[in-house]
N, C-alpha and C positions, 0 to 999 in steps of 0.2 A: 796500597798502604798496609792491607793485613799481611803482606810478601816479608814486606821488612819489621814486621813486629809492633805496629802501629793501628790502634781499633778506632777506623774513621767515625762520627759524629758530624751528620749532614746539616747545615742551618736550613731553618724553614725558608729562605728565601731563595735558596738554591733553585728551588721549583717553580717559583715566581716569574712572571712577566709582564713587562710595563713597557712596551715600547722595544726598546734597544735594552733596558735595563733588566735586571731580575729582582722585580717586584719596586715596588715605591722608596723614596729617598729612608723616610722613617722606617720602614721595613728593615731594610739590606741595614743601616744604622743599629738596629734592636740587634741585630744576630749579629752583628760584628763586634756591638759595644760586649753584649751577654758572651762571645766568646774567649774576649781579653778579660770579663770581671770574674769566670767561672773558674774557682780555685783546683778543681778536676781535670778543667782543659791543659793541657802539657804543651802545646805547637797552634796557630790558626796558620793555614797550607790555604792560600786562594784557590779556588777550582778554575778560574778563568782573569782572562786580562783585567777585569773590572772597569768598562766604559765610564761607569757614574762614580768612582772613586773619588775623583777630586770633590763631584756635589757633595758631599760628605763627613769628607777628613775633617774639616774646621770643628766639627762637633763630635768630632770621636776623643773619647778621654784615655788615655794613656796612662795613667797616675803609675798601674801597679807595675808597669815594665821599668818603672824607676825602682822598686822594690823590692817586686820577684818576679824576674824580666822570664816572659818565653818565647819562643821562637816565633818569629811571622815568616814568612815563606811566600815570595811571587814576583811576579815581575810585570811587564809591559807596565799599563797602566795602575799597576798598583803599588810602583814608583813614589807612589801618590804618598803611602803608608811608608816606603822608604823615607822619604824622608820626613815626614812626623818623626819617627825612630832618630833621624840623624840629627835632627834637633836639639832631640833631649839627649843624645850621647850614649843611646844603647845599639846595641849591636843587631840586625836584623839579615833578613839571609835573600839575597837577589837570586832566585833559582825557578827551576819549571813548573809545572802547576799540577794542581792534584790529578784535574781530567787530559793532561798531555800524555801523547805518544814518545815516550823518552827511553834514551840505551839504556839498558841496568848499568852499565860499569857510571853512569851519570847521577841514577840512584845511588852505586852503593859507595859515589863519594857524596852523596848531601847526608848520609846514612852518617859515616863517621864525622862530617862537619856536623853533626848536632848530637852526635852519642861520646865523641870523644875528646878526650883534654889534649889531644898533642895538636900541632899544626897537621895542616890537612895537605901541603906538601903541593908540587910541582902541576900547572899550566901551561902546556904548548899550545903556541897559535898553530891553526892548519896549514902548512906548506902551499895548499891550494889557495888559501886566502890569505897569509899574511902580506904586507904591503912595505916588508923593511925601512922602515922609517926610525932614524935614530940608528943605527945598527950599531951596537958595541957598548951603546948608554947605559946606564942603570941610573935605579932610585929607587928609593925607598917613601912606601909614606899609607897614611890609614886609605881604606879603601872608600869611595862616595860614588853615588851617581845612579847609571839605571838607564833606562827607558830616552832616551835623546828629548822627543816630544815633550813627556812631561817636565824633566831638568828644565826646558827649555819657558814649557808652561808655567814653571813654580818661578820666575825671576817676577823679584817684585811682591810677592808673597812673602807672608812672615815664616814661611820651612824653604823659600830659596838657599840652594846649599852656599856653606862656605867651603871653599875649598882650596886654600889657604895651607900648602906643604902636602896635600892629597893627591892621591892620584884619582882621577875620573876614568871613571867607568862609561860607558856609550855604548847602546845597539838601537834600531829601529827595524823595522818590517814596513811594507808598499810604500815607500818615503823616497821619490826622484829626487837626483841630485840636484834638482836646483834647492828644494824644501829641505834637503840634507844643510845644504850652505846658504840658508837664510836663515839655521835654527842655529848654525854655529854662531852666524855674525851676533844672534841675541845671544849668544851667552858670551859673546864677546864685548859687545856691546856694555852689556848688565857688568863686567870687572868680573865675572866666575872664569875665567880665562888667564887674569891676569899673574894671579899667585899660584897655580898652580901646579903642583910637582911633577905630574907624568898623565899622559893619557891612554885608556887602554880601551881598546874597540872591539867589541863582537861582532859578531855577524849581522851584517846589515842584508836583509833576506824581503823577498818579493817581487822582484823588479826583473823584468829582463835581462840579459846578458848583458846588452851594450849599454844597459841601465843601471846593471852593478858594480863594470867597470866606472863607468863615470862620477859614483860612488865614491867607487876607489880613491877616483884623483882625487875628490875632493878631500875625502880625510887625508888621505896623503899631505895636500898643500896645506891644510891645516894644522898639520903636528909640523910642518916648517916653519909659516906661520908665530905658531908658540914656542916652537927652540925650546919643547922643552923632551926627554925621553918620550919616545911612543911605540907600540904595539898593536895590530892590527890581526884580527883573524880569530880572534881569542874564542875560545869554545862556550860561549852564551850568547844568548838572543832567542830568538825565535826558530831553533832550530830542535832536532830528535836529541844531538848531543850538547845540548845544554847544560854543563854544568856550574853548580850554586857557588855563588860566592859571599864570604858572609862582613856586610858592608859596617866598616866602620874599626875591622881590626886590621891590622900593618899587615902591609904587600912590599915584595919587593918584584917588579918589573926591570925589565933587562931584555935590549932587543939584538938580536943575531948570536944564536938561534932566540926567537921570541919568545919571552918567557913569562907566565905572573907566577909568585915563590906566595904562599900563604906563610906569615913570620910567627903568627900568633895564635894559640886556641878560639876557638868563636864561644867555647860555654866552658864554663867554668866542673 
């Protein structure tokens, strides 16, 4: 963080442990709440997936990002806090975590997705992973989604996304393809499936070989399925090149060569 010109501020619960968690529900709550009310704080950057997120989020207050919105920063399960943000219509940033092993060129685009006003310009899927689905497609639409699991978790929740002219977002980690295509049939299930614009997939990472192809198919048959544009292979997830994407500002997706196009500034 001090690399790129940013002087980190640890929360006391960082250090905490409770189980699986880091320190008690009320704990992790004081230092999350104190770091969105503290007018000095500029970014909260998660340090890790956040297992106890969802315990959480229902009592986390958000007022001032209606206000004077700043950056939140993480992914996997803290998804959670994605979409708190998408809720209320602020812009929040789906990227690596403060304690992850990440490329610099990975850094130094989350670097100008939060220091600069232009779009932050062009996504290839990996040739090694994309799964050509859609090829030729495009579309346009704000960016949603996150973490598979939790999307999948939050249906039936009062922060279940709409996603409604969006394009979704998707990655997981140790998730076999059968738990891959039982988490789609709930979001299919729930109508988050039904309106929406494109879907775009990361890396789906953890699993064995013969375990990532069968992955594969599955997203594969599922962006058939939706008939509607998709992309696969997309450079986030749970991987070293992870890069941020800042959810909730216009993308334009376009597969062969797979592409996501950032249309819009994420900060003003």
């Amino acid at each position: 963080m001090r690399a790129l010109g940013w002087e980190p501020r640890t929360g006391v619960s960082a250090r905490l442990r409770d189980g699986f968690l880091a320190g008690p529900d009320d704990r992790r709550l004081a230092d999350l709440q104190g770091a969105f009310d503290d007018p000095t704080v500029d970014a909260v950057w998660a340090l890790r997936g956040g297992h106890g997120t969802t315990r959480i989020a229902d009592r986390l207050d958000l007022r001032r990002q209606l206000v004077d919105p700043i950056p939140f920063i993480g992914f996997s399960d803290n998804t959670a806090l994605h979409l708190r943000h998408a809720a209320l219509g602020v812009v929040s940033f789906h990227g690596p975590h403060g304690t992850g092993d990440v490329e610099a060129s990975a850094l130094d685009w989350l670097q100008r997705l939060l220091t600069e006003p232009e779009p932050a310009g062009v996504l290839r899927a990996s040739p090694d992973h994309a799964l050509a689905t859609r090829p030729g497609a495009g579309v346009e639409g704000r960016l949603h989604g996150g973490n598979l699991a939790l999307v999948a978790a939050s249906c039936g929740t009062r922060d279940a996304l709409s996603t409604r002219g969006r394009i979704l977002l998707l990655e997981d980690v140790g998730e076999p393809a059968y738990r891959v295509d039982r988490m789609m049939v709930q979001l299919a299930r729930s109508g988050l499936l039904a309106e929406v614009a494109g879907l775009a997939f990361g890396r789906f990472t953890g699993g064995a070989d013969t375990e990532s192809e069968a992955v594969d198919a599955v997203l594969r048959r599922w962006a058939d399925t939706v008939g509607v544009p998709a992309v696969s292979g997309l450079p986030f997830g749970h991987v070293r090149d992870h890069w941020a994407l800042p959810l909730g500002c216009r993308a334009a997706l376009v597969g062969g060569p797979d592409t996501l196009t950032i249309l819009e500034s994420a900060v003003v």
